[in-house]
mmCIF file of the N, C-alpha and C atoms, coordinates in Angstrom:
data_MODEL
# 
_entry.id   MODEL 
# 
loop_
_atom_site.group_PDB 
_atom_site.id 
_atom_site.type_symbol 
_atom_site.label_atom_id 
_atom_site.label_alt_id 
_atom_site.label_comp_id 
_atom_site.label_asym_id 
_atom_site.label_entity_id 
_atom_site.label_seq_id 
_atom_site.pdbx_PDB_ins_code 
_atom_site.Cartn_x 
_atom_site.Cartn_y 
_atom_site.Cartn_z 
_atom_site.occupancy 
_atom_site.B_iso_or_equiv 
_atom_site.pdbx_formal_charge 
_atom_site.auth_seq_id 
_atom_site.auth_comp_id 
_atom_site.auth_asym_id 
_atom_site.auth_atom_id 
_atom_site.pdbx_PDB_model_num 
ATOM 1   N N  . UNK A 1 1  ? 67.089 78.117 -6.839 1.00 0.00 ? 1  UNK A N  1 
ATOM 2   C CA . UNK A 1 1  ? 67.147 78.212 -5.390 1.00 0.00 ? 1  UNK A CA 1 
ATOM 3   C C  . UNK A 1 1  ? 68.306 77.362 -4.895 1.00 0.00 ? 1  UNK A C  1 
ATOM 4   N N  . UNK A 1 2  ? 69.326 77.669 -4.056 1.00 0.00 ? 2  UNK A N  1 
ATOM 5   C CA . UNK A 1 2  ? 70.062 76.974 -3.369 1.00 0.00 ? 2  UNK A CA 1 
ATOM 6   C C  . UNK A 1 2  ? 69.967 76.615 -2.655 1.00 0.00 ? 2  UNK A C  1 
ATOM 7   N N  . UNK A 1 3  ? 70.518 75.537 -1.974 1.00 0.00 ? 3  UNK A N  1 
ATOM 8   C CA . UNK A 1 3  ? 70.119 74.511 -0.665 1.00 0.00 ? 3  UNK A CA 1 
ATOM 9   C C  . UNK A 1 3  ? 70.356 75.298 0.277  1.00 0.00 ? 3  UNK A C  1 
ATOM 10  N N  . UNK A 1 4  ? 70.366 76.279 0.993  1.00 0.00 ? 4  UNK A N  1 
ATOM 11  C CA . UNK A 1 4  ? 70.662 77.163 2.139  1.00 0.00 ? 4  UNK A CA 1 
ATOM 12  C C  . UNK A 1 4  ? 68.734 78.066 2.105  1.00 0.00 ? 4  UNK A C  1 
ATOM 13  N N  . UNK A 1 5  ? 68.851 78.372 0.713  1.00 0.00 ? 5  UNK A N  1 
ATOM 14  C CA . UNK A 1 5  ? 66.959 78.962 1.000  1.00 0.00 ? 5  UNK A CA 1 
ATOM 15  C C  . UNK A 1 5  ? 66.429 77.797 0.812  1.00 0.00 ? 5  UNK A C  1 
ATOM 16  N N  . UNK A 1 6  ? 66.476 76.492 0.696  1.00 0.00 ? 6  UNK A N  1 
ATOM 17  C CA . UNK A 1 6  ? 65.129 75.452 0.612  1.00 0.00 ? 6  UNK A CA 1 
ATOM 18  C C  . UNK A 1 6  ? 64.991 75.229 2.052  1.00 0.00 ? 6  UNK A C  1 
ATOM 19  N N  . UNK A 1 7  ? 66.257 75.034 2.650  1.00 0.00 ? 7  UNK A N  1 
ATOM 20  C CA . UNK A 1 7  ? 66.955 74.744 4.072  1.00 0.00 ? 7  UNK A CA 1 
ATOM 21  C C  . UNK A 1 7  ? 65.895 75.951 4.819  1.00 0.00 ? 7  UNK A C  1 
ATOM 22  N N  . UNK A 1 8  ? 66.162 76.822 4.528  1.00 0.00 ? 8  UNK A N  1 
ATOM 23  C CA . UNK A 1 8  ? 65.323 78.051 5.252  1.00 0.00 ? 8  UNK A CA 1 
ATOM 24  C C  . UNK A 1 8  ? 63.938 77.993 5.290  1.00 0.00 ? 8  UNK A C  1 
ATOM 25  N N  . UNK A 1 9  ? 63.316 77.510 4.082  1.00 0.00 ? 9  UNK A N  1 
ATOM 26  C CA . UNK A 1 9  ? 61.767 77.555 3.708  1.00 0.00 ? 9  UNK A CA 1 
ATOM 27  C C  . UNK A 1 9  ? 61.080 75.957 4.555  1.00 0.00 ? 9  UNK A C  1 
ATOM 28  N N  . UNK A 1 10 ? 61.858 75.033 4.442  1.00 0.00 ? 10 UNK A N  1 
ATOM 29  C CA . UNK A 1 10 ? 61.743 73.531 5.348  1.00 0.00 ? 10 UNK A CA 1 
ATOM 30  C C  . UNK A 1 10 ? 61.509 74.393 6.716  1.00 0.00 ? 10 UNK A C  1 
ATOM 31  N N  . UNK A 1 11 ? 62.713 75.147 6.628  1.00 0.00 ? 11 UNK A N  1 
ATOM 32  C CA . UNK A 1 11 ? 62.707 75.453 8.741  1.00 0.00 ? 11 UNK A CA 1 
ATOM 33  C C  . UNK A 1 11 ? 61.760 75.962 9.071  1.00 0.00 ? 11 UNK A C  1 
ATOM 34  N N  . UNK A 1 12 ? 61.062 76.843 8.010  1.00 0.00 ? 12 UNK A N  1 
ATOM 35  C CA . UNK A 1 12 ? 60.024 78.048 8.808  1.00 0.00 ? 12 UNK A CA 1 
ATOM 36  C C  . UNK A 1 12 ? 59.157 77.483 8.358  1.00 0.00 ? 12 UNK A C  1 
ATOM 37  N N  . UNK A 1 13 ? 58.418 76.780 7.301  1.00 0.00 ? 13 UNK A N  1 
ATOM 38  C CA . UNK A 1 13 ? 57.188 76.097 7.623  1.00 0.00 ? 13 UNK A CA 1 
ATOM 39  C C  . UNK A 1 13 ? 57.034 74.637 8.539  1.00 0.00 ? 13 UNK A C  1 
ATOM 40  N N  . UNK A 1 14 ? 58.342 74.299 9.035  1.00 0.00 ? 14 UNK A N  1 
ATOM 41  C CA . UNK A 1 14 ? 57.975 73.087 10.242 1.00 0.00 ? 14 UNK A CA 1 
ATOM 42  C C  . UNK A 1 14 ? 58.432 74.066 11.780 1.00 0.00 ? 14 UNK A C  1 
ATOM 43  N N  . UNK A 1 15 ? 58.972 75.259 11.948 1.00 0.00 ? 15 UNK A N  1 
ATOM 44  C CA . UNK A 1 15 ? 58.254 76.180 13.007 1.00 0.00 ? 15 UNK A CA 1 
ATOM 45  C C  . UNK A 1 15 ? 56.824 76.617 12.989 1.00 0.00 ? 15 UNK A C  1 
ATOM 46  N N  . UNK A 1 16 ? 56.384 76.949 11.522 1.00 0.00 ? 16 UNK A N  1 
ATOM 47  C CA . UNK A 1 16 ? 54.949 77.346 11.553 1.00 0.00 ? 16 UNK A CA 1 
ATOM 48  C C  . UNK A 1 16 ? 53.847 76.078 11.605 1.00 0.00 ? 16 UNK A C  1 
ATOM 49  N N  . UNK A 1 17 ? 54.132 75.038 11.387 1.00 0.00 ? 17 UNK A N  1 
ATOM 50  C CA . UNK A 1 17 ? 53.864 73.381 11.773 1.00 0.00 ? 17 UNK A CA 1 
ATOM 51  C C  . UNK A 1 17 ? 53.935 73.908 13.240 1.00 0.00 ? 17 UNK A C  1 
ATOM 52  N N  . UNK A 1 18 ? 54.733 73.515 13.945 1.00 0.00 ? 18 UNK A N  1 
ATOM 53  C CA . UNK A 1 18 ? 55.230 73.746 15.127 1.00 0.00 ? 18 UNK A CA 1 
ATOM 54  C C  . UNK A 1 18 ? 53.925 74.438 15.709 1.00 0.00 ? 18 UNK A C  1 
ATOM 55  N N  . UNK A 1 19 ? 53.829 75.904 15.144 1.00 0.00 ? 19 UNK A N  1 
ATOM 56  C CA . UNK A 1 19 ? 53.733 76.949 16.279 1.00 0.00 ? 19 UNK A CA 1 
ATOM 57  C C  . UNK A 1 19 ? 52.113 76.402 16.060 1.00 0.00 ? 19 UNK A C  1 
ATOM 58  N N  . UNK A 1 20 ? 51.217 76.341 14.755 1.00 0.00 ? 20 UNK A N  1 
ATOM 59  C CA . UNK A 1 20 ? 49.661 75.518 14.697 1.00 0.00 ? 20 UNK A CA 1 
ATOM 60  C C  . UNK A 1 20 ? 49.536 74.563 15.955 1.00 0.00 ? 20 UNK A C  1 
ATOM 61  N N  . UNK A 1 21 ? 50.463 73.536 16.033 1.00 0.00 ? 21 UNK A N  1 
ATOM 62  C CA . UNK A 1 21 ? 49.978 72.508 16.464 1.00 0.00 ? 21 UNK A CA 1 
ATOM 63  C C  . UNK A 1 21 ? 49.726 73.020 17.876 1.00 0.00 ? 21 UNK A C  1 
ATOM 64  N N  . UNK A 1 22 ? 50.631 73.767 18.612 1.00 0.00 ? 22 UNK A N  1 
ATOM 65  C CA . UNK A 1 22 ? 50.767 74.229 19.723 1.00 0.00 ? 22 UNK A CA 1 
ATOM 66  C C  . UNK A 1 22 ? 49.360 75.479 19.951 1.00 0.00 ? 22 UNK A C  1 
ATOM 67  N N  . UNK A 1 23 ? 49.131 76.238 19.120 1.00 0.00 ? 23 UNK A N  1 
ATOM 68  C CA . UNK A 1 23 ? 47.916 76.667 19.089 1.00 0.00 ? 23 UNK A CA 1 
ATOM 69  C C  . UNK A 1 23 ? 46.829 75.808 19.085 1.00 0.00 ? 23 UNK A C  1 
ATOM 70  N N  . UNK A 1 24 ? 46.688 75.033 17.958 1.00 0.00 ? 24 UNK A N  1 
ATOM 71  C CA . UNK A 1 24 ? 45.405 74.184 18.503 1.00 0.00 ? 24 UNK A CA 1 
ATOM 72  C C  . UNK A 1 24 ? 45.381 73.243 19.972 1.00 0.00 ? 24 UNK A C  1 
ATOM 73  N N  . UNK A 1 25 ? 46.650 73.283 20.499 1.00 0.00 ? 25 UNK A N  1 
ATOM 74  C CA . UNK A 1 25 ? 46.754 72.076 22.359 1.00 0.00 ? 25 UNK A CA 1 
ATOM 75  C C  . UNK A 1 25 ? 46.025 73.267 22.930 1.00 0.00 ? 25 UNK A C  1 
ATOM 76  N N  . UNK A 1 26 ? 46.926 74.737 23.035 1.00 0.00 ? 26 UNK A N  1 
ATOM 77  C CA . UNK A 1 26 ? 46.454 75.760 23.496 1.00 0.00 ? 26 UNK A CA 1 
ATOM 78  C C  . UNK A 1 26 ? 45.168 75.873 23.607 1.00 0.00 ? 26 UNK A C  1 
ATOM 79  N N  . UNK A 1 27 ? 44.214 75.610 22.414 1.00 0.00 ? 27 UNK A N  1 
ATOM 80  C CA . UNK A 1 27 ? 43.153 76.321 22.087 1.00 0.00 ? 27 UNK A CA 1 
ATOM 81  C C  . UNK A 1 27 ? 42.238 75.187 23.011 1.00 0.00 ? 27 UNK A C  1 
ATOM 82  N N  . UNK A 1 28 ? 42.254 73.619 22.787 1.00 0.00 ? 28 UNK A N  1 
ATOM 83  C CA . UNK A 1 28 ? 41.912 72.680 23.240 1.00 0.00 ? 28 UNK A CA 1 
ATOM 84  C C  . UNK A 1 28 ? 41.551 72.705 24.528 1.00 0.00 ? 28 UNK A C  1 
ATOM 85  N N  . UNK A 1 29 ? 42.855 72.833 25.289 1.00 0.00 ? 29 UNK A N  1 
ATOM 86  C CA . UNK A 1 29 ? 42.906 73.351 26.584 1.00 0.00 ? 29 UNK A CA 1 
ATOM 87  C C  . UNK A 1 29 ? 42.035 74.407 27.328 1.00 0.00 ? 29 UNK A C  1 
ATOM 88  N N  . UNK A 1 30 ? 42.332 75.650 26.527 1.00 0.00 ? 30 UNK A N  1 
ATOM 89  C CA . UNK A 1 30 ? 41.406 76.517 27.139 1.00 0.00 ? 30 UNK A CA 1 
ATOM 90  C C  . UNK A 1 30 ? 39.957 76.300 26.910 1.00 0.00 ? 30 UNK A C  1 
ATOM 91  N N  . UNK A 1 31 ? 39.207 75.321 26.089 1.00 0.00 ? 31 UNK A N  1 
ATOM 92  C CA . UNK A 1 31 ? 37.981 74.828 25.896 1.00 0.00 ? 31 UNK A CA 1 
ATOM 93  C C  . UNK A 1 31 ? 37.541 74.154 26.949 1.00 0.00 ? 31 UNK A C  1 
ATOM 94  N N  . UNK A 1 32 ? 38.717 73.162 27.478 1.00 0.00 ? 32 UNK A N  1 
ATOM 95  C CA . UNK A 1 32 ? 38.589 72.023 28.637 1.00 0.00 ? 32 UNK A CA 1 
ATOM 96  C C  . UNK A 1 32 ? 38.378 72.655 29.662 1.00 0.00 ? 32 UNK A C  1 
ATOM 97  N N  . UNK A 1 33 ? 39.263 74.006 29.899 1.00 0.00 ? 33 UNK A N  1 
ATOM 98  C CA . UNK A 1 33 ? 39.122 74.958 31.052 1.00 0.00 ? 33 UNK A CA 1 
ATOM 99  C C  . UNK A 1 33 ? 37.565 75.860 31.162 1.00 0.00 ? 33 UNK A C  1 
ATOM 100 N N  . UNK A 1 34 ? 36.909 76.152 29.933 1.00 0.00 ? 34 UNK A N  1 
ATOM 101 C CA . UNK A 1 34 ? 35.875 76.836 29.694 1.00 0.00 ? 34 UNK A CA 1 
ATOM 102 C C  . UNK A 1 34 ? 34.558 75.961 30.440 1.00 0.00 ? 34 UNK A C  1 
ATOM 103 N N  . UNK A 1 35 ? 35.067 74.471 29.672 1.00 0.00 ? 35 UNK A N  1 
ATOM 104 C CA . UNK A 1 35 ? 33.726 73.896 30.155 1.00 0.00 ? 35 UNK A CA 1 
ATOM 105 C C  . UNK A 1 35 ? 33.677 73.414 31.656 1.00 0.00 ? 35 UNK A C  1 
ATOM 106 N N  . UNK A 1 36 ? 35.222 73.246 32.301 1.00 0.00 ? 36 UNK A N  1 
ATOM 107 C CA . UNK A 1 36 ? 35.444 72.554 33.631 1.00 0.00 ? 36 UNK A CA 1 
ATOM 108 C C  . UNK A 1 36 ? 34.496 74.172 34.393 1.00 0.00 ? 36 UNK A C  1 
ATOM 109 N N  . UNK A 1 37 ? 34.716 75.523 34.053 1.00 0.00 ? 37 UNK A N  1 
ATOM 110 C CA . UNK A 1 37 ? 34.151 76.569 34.929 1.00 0.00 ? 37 UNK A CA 1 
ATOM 111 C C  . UNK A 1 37 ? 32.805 76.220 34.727 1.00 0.00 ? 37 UNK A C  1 
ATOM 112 N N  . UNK A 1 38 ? 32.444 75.941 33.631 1.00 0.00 ? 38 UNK A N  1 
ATOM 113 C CA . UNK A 1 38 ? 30.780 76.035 33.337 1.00 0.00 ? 38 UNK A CA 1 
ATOM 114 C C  . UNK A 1 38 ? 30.417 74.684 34.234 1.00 0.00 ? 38 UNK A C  1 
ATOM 115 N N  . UNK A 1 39 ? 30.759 73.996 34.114 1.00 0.00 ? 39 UNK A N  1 
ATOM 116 C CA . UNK A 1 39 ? 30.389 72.711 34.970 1.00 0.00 ? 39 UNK A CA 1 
ATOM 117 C C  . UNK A 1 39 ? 30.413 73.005 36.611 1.00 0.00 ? 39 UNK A C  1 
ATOM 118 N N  . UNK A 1 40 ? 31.339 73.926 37.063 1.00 0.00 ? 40 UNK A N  1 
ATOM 119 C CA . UNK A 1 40 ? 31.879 74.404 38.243 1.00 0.00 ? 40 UNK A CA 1 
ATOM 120 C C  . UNK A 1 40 ? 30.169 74.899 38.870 1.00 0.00 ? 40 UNK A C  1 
ATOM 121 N N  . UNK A 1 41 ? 30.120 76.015 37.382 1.00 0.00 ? 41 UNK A N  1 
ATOM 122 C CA . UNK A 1 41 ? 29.142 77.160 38.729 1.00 0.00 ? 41 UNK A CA 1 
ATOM 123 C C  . UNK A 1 41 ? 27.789 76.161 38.285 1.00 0.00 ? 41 UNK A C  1 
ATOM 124 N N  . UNK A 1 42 ? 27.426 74.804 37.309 1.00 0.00 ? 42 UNK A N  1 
ATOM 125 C CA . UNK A 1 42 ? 26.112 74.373 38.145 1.00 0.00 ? 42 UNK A CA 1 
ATOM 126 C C  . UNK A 1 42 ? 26.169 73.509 39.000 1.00 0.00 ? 42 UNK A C  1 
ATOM 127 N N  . UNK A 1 43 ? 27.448 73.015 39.391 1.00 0.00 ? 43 UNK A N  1 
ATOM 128 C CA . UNK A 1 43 ? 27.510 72.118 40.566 1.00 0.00 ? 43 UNK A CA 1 
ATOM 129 C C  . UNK A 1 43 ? 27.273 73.297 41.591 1.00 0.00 ? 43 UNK A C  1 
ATOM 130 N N  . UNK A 1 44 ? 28.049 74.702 41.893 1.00 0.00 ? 44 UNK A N  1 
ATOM 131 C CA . UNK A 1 44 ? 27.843 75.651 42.550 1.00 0.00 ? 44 UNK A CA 1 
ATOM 132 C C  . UNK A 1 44 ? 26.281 76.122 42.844 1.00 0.00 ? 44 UNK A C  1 
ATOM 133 N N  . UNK A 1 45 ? 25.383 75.952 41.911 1.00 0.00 ? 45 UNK A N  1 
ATOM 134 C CA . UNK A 1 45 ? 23.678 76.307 41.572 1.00 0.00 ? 45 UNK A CA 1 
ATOM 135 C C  . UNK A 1 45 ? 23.424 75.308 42.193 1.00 0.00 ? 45 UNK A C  1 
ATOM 136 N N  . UNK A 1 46 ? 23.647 73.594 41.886 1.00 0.00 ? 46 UNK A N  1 
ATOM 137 C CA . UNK A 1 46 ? 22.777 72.324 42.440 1.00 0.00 ? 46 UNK A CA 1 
ATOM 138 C C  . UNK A 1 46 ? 23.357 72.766 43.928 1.00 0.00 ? 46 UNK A C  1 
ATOM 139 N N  . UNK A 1 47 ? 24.580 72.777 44.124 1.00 0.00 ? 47 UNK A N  1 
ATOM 140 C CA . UNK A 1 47 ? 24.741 73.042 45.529 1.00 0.00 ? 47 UNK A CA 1 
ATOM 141 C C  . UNK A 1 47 ? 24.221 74.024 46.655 1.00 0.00 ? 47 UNK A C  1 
ATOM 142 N N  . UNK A 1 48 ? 23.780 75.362 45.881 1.00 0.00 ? 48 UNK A N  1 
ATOM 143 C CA . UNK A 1 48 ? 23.277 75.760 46.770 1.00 0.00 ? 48 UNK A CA 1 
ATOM 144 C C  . UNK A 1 48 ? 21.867 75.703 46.610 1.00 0.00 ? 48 UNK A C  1 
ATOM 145 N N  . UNK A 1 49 ? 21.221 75.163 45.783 1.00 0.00 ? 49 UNK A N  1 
ATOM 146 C CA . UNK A 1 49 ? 19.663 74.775 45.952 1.00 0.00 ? 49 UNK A CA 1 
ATOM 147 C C  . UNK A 1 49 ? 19.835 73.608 47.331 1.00 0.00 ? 49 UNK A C  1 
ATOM 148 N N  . UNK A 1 50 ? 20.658 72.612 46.961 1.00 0.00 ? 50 UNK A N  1 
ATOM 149 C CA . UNK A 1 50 ? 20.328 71.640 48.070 1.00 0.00 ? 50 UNK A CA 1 
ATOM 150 C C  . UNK A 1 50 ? 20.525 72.315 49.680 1.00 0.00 ? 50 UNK A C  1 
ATOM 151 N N  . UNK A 1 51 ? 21.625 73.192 49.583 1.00 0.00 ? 51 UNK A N  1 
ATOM 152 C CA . UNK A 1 51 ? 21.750 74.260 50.775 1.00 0.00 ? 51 UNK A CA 1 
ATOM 153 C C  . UNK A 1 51 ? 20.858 74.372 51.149 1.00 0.00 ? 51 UNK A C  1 
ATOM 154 N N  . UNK A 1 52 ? 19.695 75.091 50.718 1.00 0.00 ? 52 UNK A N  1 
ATOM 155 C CA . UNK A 1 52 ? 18.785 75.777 50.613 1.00 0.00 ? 52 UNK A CA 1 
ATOM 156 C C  . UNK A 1 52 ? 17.633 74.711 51.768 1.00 0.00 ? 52 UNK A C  1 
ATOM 157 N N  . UNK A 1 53 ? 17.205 73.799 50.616 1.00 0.00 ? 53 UNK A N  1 
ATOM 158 C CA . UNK A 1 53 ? 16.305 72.698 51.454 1.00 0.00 ? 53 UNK A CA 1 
ATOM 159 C C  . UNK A 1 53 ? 16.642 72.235 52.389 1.00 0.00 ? 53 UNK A C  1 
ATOM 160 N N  . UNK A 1 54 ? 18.227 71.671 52.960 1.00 0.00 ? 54 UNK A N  1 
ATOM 161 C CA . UNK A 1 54 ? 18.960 71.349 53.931 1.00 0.00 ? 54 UNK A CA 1 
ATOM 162 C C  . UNK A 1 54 ? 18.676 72.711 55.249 1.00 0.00 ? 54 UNK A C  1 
ATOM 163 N N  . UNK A 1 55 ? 18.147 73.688 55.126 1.00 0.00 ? 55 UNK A N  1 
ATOM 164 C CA . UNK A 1 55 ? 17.982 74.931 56.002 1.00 0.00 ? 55 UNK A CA 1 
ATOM 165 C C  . UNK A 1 55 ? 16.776 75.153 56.138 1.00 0.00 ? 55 UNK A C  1 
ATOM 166 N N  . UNK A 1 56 ? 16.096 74.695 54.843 1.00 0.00 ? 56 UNK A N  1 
ATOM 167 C CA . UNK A 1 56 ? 14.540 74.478 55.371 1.00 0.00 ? 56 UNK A CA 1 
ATOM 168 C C  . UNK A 1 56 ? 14.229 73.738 56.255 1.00 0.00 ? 56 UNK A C  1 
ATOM 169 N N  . UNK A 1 57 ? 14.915 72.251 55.892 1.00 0.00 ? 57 UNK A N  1 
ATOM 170 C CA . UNK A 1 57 ? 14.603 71.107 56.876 1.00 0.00 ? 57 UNK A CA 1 
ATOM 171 C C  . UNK A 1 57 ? 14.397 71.279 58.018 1.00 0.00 ? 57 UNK A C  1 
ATOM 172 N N  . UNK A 1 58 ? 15.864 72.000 58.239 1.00 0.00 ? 58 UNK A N  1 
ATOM 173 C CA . UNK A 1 58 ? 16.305 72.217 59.606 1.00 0.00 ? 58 UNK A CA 1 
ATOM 174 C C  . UNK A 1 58 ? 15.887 72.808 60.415 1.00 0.00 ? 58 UNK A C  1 
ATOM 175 N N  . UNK A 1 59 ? 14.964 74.148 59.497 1.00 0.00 ? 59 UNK A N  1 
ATOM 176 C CA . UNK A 1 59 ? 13.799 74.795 59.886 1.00 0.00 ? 59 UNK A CA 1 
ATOM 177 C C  . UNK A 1 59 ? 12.605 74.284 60.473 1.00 0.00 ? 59 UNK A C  1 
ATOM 178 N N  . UNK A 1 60 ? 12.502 73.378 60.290 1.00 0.00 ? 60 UNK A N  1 
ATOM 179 C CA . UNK A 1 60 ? 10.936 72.350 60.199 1.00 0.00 ? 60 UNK A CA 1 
ATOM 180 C C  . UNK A 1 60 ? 11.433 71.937 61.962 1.00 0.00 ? 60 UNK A C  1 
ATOM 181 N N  . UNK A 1 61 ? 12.370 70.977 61.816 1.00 0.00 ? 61 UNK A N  1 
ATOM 182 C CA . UNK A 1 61 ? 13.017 70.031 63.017 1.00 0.00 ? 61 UNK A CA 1 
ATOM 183 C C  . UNK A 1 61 ? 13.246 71.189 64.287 1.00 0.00 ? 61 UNK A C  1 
ATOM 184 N N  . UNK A 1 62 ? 13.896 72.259 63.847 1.00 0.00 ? 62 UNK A N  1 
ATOM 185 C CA . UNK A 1 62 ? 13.815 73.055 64.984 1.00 0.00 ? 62 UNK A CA 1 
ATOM 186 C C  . UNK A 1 62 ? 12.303 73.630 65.367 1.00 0.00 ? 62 UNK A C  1 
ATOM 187 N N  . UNK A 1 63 ? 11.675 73.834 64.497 1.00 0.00 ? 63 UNK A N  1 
ATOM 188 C CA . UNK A 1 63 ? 9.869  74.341 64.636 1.00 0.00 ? 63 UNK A CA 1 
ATOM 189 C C  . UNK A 1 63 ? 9.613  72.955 65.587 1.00 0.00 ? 63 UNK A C  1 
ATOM 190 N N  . UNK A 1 64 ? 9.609  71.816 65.277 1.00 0.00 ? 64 UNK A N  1 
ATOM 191 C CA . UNK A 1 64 ? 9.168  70.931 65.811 1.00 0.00 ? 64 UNK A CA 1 
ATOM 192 C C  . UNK A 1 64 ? 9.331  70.620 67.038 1.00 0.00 ? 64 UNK A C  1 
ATOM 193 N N  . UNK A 1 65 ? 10.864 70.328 66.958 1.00 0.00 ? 65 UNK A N  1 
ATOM 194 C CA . UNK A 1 65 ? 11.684 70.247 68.334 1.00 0.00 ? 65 UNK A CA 1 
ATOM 195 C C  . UNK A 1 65 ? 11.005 71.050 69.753 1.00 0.00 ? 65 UNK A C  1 
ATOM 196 N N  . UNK A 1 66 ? 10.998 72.750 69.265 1.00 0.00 ? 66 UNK A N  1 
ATOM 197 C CA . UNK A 1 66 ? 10.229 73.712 70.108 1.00 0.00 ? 66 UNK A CA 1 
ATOM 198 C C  . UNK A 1 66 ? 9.234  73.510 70.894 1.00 0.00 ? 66 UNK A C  1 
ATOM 199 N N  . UNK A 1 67 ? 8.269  73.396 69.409 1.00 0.00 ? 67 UNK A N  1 
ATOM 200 C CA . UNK A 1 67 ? 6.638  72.855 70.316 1.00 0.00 ? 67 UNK A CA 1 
ATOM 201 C C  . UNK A 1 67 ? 6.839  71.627 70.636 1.00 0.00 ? 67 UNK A C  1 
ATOM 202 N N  . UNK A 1 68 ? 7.420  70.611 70.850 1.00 0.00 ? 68 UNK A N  1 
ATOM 203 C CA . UNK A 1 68 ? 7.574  69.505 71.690 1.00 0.00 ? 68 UNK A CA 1 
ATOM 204 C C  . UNK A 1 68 ? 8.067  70.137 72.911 1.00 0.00 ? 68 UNK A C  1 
ATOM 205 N N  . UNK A 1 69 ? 9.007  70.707 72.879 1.00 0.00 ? 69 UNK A N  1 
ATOM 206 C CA . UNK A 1 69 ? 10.013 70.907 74.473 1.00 0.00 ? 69 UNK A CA 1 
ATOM 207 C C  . UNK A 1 69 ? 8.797  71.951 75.104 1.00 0.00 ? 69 UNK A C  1 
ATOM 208 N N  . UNK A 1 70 ? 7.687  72.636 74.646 1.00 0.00 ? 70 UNK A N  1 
ATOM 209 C CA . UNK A 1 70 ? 7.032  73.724 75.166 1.00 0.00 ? 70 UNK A CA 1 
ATOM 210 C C  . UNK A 1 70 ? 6.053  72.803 75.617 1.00 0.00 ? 70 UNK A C  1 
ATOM 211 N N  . UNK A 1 71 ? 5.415  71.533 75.124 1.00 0.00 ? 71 UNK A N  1 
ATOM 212 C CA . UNK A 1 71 ? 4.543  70.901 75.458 1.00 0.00 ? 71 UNK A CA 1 
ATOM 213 C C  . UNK A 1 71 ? 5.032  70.107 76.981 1.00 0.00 ? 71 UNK A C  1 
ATOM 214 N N  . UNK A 1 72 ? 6.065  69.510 76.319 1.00 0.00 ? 72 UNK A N  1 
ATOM 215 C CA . UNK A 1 72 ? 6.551  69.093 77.824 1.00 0.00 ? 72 UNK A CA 1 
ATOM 216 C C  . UNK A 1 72 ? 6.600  70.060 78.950 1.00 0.00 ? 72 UNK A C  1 
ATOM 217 N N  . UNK A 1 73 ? 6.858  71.331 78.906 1.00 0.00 ? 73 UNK A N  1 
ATOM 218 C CA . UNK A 1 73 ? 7.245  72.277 80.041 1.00 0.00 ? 73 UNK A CA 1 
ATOM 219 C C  . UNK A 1 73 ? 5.757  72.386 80.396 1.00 0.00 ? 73 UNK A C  1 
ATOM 220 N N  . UNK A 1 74 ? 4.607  72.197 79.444 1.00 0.00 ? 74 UNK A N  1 
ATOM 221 C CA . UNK A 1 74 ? 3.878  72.520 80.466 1.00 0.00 ? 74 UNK A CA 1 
ATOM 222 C C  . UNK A 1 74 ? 3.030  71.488 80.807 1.00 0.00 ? 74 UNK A C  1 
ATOM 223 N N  . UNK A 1 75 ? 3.307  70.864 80.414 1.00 0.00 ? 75 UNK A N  1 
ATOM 224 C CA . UNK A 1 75 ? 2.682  69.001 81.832 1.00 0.00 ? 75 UNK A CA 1 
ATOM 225 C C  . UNK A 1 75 ? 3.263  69.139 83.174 1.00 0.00 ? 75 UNK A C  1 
# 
């Protein structure tokens, strides 16, 4: 083999070095991205459960509010 193909065989397995390492950041990444969505939609779930009770509440306070202001109207 002459130093021009060892030269060649060095280059393309430290591009194929290269191109791995960059696949596994790649791959890493899109894992980080996988779990940041999954984390997303149960903050999205806890959030709208608490929605939820926050409209009940509010439900209650306005029920309440009512029959107070109806009690007063009629004294």
């Amino acid at each position: 083999m002459d130093a021009q193909a060892v030269a060649a065989i060095v280059g393309l397995v430290t591009l194929v070095s290269i191109a791995a390492w960059r696949f596994s950041r790649v791959e890493t990444v899109l894992k980080i991205v996988v779990r940041n969505q999954e984390d997303q939609h149960s903050c999205q779930h806890t959030m709208s459960k608490e929605l939820v009770r926050v409209n009940a509440n509010l439900k209650t306070v306005k029920s309440v509010l009512m029959r107070h202001l109806k009690q007063e109207e009629a004294k």
